[in-house]
Every structure is written in structure tokens, then in C-alpha cells.
N, C-alpha and C positions, 0 to 999 in steps of 0.2 A: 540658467544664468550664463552667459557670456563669458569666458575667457578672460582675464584682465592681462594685457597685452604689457610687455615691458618696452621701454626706448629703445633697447639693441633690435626690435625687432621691424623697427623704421628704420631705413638709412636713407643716405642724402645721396643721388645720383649728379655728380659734374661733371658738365662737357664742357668743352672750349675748343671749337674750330672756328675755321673762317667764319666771316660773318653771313657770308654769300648760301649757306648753309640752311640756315634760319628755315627756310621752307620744307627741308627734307627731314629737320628735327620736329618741328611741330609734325608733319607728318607721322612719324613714328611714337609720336609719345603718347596720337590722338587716336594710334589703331591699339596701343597697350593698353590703354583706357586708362593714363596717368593723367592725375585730378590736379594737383599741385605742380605747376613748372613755370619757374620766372627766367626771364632773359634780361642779363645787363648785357650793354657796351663796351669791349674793351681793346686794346691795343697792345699788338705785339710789341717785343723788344729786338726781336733780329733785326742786322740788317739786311740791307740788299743781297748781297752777295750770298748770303745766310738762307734767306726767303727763297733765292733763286735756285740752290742747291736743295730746298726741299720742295722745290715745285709747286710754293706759294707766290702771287706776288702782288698780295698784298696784305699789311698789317693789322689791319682793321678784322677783331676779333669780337667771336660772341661769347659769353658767358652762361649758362645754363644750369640751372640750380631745379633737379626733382627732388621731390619726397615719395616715398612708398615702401610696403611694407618688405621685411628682407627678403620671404620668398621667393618675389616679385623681380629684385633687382638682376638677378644672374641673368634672365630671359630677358631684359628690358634694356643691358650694356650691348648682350650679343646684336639684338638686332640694330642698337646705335650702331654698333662699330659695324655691322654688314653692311648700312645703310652708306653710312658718311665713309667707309673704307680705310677706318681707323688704322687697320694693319700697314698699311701703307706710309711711306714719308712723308710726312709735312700735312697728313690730313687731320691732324685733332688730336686728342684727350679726351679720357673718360676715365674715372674714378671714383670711387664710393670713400664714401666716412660714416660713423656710426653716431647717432643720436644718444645720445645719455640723457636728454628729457623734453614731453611735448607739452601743449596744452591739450587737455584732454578732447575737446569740442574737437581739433583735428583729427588727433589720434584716431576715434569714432570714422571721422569721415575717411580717412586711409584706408582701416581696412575693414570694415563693415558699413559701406556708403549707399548699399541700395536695402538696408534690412529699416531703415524708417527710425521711428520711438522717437523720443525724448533727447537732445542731445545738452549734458552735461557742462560746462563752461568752467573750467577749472586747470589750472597751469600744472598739473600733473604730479602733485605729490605722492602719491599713490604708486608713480612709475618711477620711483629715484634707483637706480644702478650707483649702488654704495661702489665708491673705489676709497680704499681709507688713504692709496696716495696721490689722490688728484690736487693740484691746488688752484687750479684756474680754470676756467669756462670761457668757450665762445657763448654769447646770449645774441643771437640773432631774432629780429623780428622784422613781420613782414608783411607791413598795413598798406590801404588803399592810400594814393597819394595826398599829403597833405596833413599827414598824423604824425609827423616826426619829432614836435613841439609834446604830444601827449606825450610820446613814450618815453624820450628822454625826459621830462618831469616826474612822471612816475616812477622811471631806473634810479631816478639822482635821490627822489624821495626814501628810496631801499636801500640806498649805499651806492647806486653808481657812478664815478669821478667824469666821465665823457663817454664820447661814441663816436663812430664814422658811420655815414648816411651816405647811400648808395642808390642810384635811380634805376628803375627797370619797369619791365612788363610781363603782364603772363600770355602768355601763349596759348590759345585753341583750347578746344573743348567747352565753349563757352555753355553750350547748350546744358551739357552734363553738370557745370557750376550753377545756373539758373534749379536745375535742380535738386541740389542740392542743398539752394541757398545763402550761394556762395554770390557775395557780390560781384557780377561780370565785369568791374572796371579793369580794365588794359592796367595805368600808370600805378606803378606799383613803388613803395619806396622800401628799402632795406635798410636797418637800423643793427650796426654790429656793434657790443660792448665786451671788454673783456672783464672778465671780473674775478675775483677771488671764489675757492669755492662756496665755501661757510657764507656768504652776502647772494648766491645763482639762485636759492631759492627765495628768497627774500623781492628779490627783482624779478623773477620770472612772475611771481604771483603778485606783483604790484603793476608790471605793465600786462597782464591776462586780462585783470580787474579792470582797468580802464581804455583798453586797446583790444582786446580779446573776439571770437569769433559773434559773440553778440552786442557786439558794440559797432558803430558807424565805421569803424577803421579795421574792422575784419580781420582782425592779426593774427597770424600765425606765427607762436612765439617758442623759439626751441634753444636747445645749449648743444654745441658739442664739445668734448674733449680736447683743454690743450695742455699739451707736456711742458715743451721746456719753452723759458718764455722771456727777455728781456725788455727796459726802458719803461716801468711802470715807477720807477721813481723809490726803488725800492733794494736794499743789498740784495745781489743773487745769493741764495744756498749752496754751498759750496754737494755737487753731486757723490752722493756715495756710492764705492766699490763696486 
């Protein structure tokens, strides 16, 4: 039997360069053999003068969101930043964050994607990394386009108050998704909710169930870690010593 894998051992790989870019990242993510990677749209904030002192000149920024297993990520930043010349001024961003919980059906395909079997459908209870003092969750989910009606129904039926929806696509490797099983559509939609912690399992396992890797909408449904957090409608905690 298998290993059962805990969340700290997924992390989430983020790039943000130019947009002009996009070519040299898929590039690199399709020779690591990274399965899961979306791309949004987004825009800088410098200005001109700003842009021009770092040897950009222009705004127009991509977004890059991988998953894969932790081993994986140290060898998979280095060759982004060799690639895109990260060390350098004004070429980008790269940074890891650590998963605190998956649905399992991915988990499987991260990192044992080419061993076959049975693959389980289940929002990862199994994998909870206790913090006894967390009290909020990012719940990202991350279905084919046109499922953003399922998930926040489902969130809201478990206790979730709203969400921000985000447009993207996945990038290359289409071939290795086909076999995997992994639905090849491009438009991909991003569904962020924040939630309390005590309500993250509640929601994670109500949009798996209806949104999840065996359902029309392919979701990839995960939490990570947030500390300190304002504008939920709620007293702050005053921070201890």
C-alpha cells in the first residue's frame, strides 16, 4: 500500500511576469512534466517611469498558478528563474505557498499520475494538517469554464457567505491530460472563497461532491493558509504578545 501523502507535501508554484512570457513558461513547465498549471490576465501597477527603470515597458502581466509535489518545486523555481531570468530587474516573480488540504482524485494524479488503479474522489479528509491556531482558509477551486453557479451553490449550502471568480486557462501538456483523463479544455474559471476554519471542511467536501474531478466541471479543489485577515464583517482579535 501506498504512502498516504499529507497537503504540506503539494505546494503551489507562482509566477508573475511579463505577459510576452507565456511561451517560455509553458515551455518549462511542459519539459518538468508539471500536470496542473493555469494562467490568468493581470496588470501591473507601476508606472512609467517605474516600468522603464526596471526594463519593462509594459504592464500587461501574466499570472501562473502550478501545483506539484514539494520535492519537485525546488528544481521546477530554478529552471523558471534560469528560463525567464528572474534574477535580473523587472523580469518577474516566483514564489511557493504550502497547501493545507487537496481533493484527493488530484492529490493521486500529482504525484503518482502514471501508476494507473482506481482513482478515489474525495475532498481530503484524510489529509487535514491540524494548526490548532488557524482561523481562516483560502478555498480555491478550479473547474472548466462555466461551473461557477455549481460551486458557489454548494460553498453557500456549507456555510459559504461569497466568493471572487477569476478567468484563466491551462497551459500545455494537453496530451499528458488526455491521459490522464483530465478534461483538455483551455477556459478555465477560478472560484476564491475565504472562510472560517471550522466551515473549510464543510465546503471543501460540498463543492468536491458536486464539482469535483469526476464530475462535468473537473475541479480542482484546495485551501491554503491565511493568518491575519481583515473586512469580513467581523471584530478583529485583538493579537497576542
Amino acid at each position: 500500500m501506498s504512502e498516504t501523502l499529507k497537503p504540506y507535501d503539494i505546494k503551489m508554484l507562482v509566477i508573475i511576469t511579463d505577459r510576452r512570457q507565456d511561451a517560455k513558461i509553458s515551455e518549462v513547465l511542459s519539459a518538468e512534466r508539471v500536470y496542473f498549471h493555469f494562467i490568468t490576465l493581470a496588470e501591473g501597477t507601476a508606472g512609467s517611469e517605474t516600468l522603464e527603470l526596471l526594463g519593462l515597458d509594459s504592464i500587461d502581466k501574466s499570472f501562473v498558478c502550478c501545483l506539484g509535489p514539494a520535492c519537485k518545486i525546488p528544481g521546477l523555481i530554478q529552471a523558471v528563474s534560469a528560463k525567464l531570468q528572474l534574477r535580473k530587474a523587472g523580469k518577474g516573480i516566483a514564489f511557493t505557498m504550502p497547501i493545507s488540504c487537496i481533493n484527493n482524485a488530484v492529490l493521486t494524479l500529482l504525484t503518482k499520475p502514471m501508476e494507473g488503479g482506481e482513482i478515489t474522489e474525495s475532498w481530503g479528509e484524510n489529509l487535514e494538517n491540524t494548526n490548532n491556531d488557524q482561523k481562516y482558509d483560502l478555498i480555491v477551486s478550479i473547474v472548466n469554464h462555466g461551473f461557477t453557479t455549481e460551486v458557489m451553490e454548494s460553498a453557500k449550502s456549507a456555510g459559504a457567505t461569497g466568493g471572487t471568480v477569476l478567468h484563466g486557462r491551462k497551459i500545455g501538456l494537453d496530451e499528458d491530460a488526455k491521459f490522464l483523463g483530465i478534461t483538455p479544455q483551455l477556459e478555465k474559471d477560478i472560484v476564491a472563497i475565504i472562510s472560517a476554519h471550522e466551515k473549510r471542511n464543510d465546503i471543501m467536501r460540498a463543492i468536491t461532491q458536486n464539482c469535483g474531478q469526476s464530475t462535468e466541471a473537473r475541479g480542482i479543489i484546495l485551501s491554503l493558509p491565511v493568518e491575519e485577515i481583515e473586512g469580513l464583517g467581523a471584530a478583529r482579535e485583538p493579537l497576542s504578545s
